[in-house]
C-alpha positions in Angstrom: -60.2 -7.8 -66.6 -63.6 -9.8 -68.1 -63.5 -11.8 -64.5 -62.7 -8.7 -62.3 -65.6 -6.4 -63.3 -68.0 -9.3 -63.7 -71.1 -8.4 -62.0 -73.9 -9.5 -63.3 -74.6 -13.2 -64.1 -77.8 -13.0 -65.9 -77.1 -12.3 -68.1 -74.2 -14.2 -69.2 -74.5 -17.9 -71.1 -73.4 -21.1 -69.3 -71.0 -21.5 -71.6 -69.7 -18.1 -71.1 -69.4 -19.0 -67.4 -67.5 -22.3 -67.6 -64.8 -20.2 -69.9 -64.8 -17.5 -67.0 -64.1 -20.2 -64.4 -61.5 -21.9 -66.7 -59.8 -18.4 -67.1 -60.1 -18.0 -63.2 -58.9 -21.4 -62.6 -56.1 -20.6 -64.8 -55.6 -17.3 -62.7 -55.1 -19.1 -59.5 -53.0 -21.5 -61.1 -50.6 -19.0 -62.3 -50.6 -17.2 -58.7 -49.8 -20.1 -57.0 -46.9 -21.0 -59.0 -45.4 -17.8 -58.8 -45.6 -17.8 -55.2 -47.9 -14.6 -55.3 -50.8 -14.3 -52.8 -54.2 -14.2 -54.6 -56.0 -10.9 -54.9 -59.2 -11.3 -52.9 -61.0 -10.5 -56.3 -60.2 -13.3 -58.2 -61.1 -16.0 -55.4 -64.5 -14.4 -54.7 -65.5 -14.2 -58.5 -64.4 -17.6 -59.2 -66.6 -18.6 -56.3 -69.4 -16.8 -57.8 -68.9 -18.0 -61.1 -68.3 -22.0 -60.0 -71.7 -21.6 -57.7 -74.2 -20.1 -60.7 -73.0 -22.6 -62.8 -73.9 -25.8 -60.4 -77.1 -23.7 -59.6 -77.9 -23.5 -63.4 -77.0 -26.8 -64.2 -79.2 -28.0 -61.0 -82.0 -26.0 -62.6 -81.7 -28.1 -65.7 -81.5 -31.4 -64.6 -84.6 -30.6 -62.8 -86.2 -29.5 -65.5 -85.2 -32.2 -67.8 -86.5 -35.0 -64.7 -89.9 -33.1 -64.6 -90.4 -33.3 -68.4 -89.6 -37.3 -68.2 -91.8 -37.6 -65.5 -94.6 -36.0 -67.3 -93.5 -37.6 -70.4 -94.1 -41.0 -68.3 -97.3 -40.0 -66.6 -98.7 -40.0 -70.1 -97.4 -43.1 -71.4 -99.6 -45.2 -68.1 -103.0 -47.0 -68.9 -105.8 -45.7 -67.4 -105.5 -48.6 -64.7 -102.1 -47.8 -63.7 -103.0 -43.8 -63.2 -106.5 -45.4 -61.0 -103.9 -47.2 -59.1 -101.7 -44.8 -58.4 -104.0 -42.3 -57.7 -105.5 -44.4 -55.5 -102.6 -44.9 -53.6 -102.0 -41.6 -53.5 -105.3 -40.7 -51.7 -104.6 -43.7 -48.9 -100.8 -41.9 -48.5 -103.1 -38.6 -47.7 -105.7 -40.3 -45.4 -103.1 -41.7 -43.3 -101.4 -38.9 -43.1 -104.5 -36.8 -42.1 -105.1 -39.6 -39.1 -101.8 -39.1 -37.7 -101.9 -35.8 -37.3 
C-alpha cells in the first residue's frame, strides 16, 4: 500500500527508494508467477521509483567528480594553472575566429 499511494519523492531517502523498488520488484515478480496481469499502478511507480533513483545517484556522482576536480585544481603549481589557462584562452580565440 507504501508503493501505491507514493507520491511524493522528495521527500523520501535513497535508501528508502531502493527498498520501494525492491518491494515493487518483488510485486511484479509475484504477479508474473501467478499468471496475474499487473495492475497499471505498480508498473508506473516502479518506473518512478527506478528513474529518481538513477537521477539521484547521477546527481551524486557529479557532485563527487566536481569536488575532485576542484580538489585537483588546487593541488597544480602555479606553472601548470599558467599553462592551462593559457591554453584555455587559445581554445577561446580560435573559437572566436571561426565563428
Amino acid at each position: 500500500n507504501e508503493l501505491k499511494s507514493f507520491n511524493s519523492l522528495a521527500r523520501v531517502d535513497t535508501e528508502d527508494l531502493v527498498s520501494l523498488s525492491a518491494f515493487a520488484r518483488t510485486l511484479e515478480a509475484e504477479f508474473t508467477e501467478l499468471s496475474v496481469e499487473l495492475p497499471e499502478w505498480v508498473a508506473n511507480q516502479s518506473k518512478a521509483v527506478r528513474r529518481e533513483i538513477k537521477s539521484r545517484n547521477a546527481d551524486a556522482i557529479q557532485n563527487k567528480l566536481r569536488a575532485a576536480k576542484a580538489r585537483l585544481e588546487t593541488l597544480k603549481t602555479p606553472d601548470e594553472k599558467r599553462t592551462a589557462l593559457s591554453q584555455e584562452i587559445a581554445d577561446l580565440e580560435e573559437k572566436l575566429k571561426s565563428e
